[in-house]
N, C-alpha and C positions, 0 to 999 in steps of 0.2 A: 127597726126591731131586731134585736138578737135571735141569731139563728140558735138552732139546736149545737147542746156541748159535746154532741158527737158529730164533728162532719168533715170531709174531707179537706177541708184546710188546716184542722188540727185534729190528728188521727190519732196522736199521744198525749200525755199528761205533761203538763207545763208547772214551772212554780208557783204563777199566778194560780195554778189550779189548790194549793197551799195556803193564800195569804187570809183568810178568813173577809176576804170583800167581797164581790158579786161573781168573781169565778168559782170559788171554792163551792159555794149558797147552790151556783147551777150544777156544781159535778154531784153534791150533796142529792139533789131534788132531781137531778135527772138520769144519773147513772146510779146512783145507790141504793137510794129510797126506792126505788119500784122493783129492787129484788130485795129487800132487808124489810119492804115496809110492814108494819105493827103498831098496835094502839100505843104502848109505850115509847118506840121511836118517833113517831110522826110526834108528840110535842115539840123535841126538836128543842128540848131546854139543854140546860147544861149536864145537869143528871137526874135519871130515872127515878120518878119514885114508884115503888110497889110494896105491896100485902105481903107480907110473909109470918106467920105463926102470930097474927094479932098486932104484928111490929107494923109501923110503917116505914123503909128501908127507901134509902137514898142510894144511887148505886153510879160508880163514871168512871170514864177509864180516858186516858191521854197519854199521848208519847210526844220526846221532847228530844228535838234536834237542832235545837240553839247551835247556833255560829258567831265568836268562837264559845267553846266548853269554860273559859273563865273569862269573867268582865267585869265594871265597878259594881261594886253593890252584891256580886254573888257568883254562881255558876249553872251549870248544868243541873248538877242534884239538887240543888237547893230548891230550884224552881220546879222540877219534878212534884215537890213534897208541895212547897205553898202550892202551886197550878192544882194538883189534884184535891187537898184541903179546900181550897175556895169554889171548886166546882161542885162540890158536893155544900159547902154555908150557903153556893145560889139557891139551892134546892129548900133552905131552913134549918137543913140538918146538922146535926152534931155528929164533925168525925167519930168514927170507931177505928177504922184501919184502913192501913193499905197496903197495896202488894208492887213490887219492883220487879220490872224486867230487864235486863241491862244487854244489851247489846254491842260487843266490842269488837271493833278491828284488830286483826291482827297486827301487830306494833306500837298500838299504847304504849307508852309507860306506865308499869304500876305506881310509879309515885303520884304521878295524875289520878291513875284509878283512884288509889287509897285517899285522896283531897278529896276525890268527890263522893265516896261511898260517906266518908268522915263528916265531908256539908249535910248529904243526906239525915245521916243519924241525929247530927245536933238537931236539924229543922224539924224531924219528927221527934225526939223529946221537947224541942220548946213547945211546940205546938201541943204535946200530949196526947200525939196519934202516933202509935208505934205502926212499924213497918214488919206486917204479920206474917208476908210470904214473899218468894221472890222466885227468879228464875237468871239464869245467866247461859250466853251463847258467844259464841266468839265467829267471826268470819273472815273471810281471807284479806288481804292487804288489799284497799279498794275498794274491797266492795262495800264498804261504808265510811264514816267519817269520822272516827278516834270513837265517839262512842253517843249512841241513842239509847235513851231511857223510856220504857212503856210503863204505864202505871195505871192502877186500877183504885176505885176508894171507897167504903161503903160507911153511911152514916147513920144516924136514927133520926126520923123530923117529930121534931115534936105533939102533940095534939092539939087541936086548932089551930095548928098553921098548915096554908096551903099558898105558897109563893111559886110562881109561875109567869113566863113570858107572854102567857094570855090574859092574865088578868087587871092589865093595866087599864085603868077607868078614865074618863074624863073626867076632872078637876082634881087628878092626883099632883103632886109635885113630885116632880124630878130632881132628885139628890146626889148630889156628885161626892165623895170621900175623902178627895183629895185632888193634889196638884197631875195632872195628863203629862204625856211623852216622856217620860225621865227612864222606862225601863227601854224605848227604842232609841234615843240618843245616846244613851251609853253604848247599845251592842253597838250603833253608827260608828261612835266615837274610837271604838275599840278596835272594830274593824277596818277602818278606813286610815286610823292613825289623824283622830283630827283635834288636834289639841287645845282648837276652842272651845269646844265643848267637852272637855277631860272631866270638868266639874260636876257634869252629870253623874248618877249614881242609879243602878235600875231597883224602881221600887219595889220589890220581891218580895212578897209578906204572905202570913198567913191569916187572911182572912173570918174567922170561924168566931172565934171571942169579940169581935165586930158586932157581928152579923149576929149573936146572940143578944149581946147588950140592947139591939136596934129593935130586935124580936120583944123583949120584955118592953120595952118602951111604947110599943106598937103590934100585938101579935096580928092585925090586921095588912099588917105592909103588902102590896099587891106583887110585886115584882122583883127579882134579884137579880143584878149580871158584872161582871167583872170584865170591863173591858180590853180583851187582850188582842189575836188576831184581829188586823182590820181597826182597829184602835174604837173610839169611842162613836166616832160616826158610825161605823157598822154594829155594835151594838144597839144603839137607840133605834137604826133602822131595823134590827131586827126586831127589837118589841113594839115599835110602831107599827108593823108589819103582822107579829104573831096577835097585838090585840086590835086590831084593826082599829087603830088611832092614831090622830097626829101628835107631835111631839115640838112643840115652842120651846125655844133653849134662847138665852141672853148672853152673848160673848163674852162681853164683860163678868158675869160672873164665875166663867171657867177660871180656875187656876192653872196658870203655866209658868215655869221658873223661867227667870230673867235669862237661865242661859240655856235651858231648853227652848224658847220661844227664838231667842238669837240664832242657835243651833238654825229652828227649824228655816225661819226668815232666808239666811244664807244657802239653803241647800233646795231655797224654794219646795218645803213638805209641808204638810197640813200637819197641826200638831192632833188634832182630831181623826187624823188616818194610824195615828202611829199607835205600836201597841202599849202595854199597862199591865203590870202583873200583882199589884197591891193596893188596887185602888178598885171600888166598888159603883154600880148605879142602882140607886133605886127608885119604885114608883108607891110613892108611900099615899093613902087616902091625906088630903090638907088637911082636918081637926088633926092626924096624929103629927103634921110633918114635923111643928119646929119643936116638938119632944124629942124625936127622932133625930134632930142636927143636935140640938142641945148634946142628948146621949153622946152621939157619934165624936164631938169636940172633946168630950174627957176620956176617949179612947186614943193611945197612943198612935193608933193607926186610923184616925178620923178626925185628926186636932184642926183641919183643913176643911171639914163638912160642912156645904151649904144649900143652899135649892139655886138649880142654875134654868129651872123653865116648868112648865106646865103638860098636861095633857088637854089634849080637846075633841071633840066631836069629829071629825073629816076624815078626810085620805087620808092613808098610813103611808106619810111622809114625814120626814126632820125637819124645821125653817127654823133657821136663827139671824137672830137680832144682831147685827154687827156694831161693831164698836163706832162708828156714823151716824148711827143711826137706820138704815136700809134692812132690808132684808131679802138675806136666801137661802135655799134649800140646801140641806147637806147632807150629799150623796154620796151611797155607799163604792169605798176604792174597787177600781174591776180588780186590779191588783195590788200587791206590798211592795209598796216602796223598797222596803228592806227585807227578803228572803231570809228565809229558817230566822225568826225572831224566838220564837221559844221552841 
């Protein structure tokens, strides 16, 4: 049994205490939550929803220390804007805005700055969540890493929807969005300089026009989560966990590209450990599900949407079906394979 996340073999904060697998869950629930805890944080979703003047408001905030600040497929800002967008469509909600904080070392270049404030804007006009407030701070040479992005998002949910990491039922299906690992083998690729998997590109999207499509098709969908830290196995275990259920997944049905899979194969990683930044799970009731892939397949960011498992009665555990035939449980990483991923 694991000890407690405070004790004298580890007296400070580690990265694995960052990676979104079973260190980060312990420092979350054992050093945070028992000075922070409240009926709204203890869901423990991706973002708050609350009452305000009649509204019901979606509320999330993240900050973003990707390593490096540009890679295939996008940057720093860019992921800032989709990350905080999609935190807030897990909730049902429909962006309204969001706020930037930008944190910079001193020695940027401003041309770097200006490329990434630039990703920012474009990713919130496409998206059509303008970027409502901001803050900017600079620090000494060191004491940071070219530059961290904080961000906040507030949404509107709609009326009779209520999606949550609790509410996942037994005989829901499990809905995967798209193809896994492609946004952590690129930062791999980029950072490492490894040129067989160059062809990776990180899937960095904004989620929201999805997740509404999926919403009309189904306004009953039980669960929303976007597999990012801790890649898609700590996801499912975290909804297996928050609805106290198991979760059946069929290998074969996951999508992994020929050279993310290759990628992972060679570097010995689970491509189910690795993160995701535009690719969604859901736990949809089965009368709605295959309305719900239908939809998702004539979305340009869902052409890939299929059911890759089930929900059931038991321990809130993950067991998948291996491409063999066999079966095993798939447990959540203590740590990230690959540090500062978003």
């Amino acid at each position: 049994m694991e000890g407690p996340i405070l004790d004298k073999r580890s007296p400070a904060v580690l990265l694995d205490h960052g990676s979104g697998g079973r260190a980060s869950r312990r420092l979350v629930e054992e050093l945070l939550l028992p000075h922070l805890k409240n009926d709204l944080l203890d869901r423990m979703d991706d973002a708050a929803v609350l009452q305000a003047g009649g509204a019901r408001l979606a509320f999330t905030t993240d900050s973003y220390v990707v390593d490096p600040i540009f890679f295939p497929g996008g940057d720093i800002g860019m992921l800032a804007v989709h990350g905080t967008i999609n935190d807030l469509a897990m909730a049902g909600a429909r962006p309204v805005a969001l706020s930037a904080g930008l944190i910079l070392e001193e020695g940027l270049p401003l041309a770097d700055l200006e490329r990434i404030v630039a990703s920012m804007a474009k990713a919130a006009a496409n998206a059509g969540v303008p970027i409502a407030t901001g803050d900017t701070k600079v620090v000494a040479r060191g004491a940071a890493d070219k530059i961290f992005i904080n961000t906040a998002g507030i949404g509107l949910v709609p009326d009779g929807v209520d999606v949550s990491g609790h509410h996942g039922r037994a005989g829901d299906c499990v809905i995967l969005s798209g193809p896994i690992a492609e946004h952590g083998v690129a930062i791999l690729s980029t950072r490492a300089g490894l040129s067989f998997a160059s062809s990776c590109r990180s899937d960095s999207a904004p989620l929201a026009g999805l997740v509404a499509d999926m919403l009309a098709a189904c306004p009953s969908i039980h669960s929303l989560r976007d597999p990012t830290r801790g890649g898609l196995a700590a996801t499912l275990n975290e909804l297996a966990s928050q609805s106290h259920v198991r979760i059946d997944i069929d290998e074969t049905a996951i999508p992994v590209s020929e050279a993310a899979a290759s990628a992972c194969e060679i570097l010995g990683i689970d491509p189910l450990h690795l993160a995701n930044e535009g690719v969604l799970v859901a736990l949809v009731p089965e009368p709605g599900a295959v309305a719900v892939v239908d939809t998702m397949r004539a979305h340009p960011y869902g052409r890939q949407a299929r059911i890759i498992g089930r929900v059931l009665e038991g321990e809130p555990i993950v067991v998948m079906k291996t491409v063999i035939g066999g079966k095993r449980i798939v447990s959540v990483p203590s740590g990230q394979p690959l540090p500062r991923i978003c």
